[in-house]
N, C-alpha and C positions, 0 to 999 in steps of 0.2 A: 504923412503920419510922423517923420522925424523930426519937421516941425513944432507937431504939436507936442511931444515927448518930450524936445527943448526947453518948449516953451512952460511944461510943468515942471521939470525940471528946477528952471529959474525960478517957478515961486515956491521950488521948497530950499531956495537956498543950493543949489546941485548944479551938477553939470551932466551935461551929456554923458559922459565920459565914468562918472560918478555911476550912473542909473548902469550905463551897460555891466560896468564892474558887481555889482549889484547884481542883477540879472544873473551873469554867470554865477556866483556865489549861490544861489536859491537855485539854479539849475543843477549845478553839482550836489546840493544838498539833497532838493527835492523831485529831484526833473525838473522835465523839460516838455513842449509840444512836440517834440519830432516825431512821436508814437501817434500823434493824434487823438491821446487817451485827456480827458480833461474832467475835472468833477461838473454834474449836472445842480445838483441838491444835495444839500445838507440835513439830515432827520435829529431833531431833538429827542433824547430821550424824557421820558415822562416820568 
């Protein structure tokens, strides 16, 4: 899988390194999976 996070990475112009920093940034923000809580579905309203 690190591979391929890499390898996205490079085509956005990034680095490994970039994305983890990233990561934690949106995890302090927003959380995180370590709850194992995750959204299923999104409801528009009408």
């Amino acid at each position: 899988m690190i591979e391929i996070i890499k390898y996205l990475a490079q085509l956005e112009n990034s680095t490994l390194e970039e994305v983890i920093t990233m990561a934690k940034e949106k995890g302090s923000k927003r959380g995180t999976f370590e709850k194992k809580i995750f959204l299923e579905k999104v409801l528009q309203k009408k």
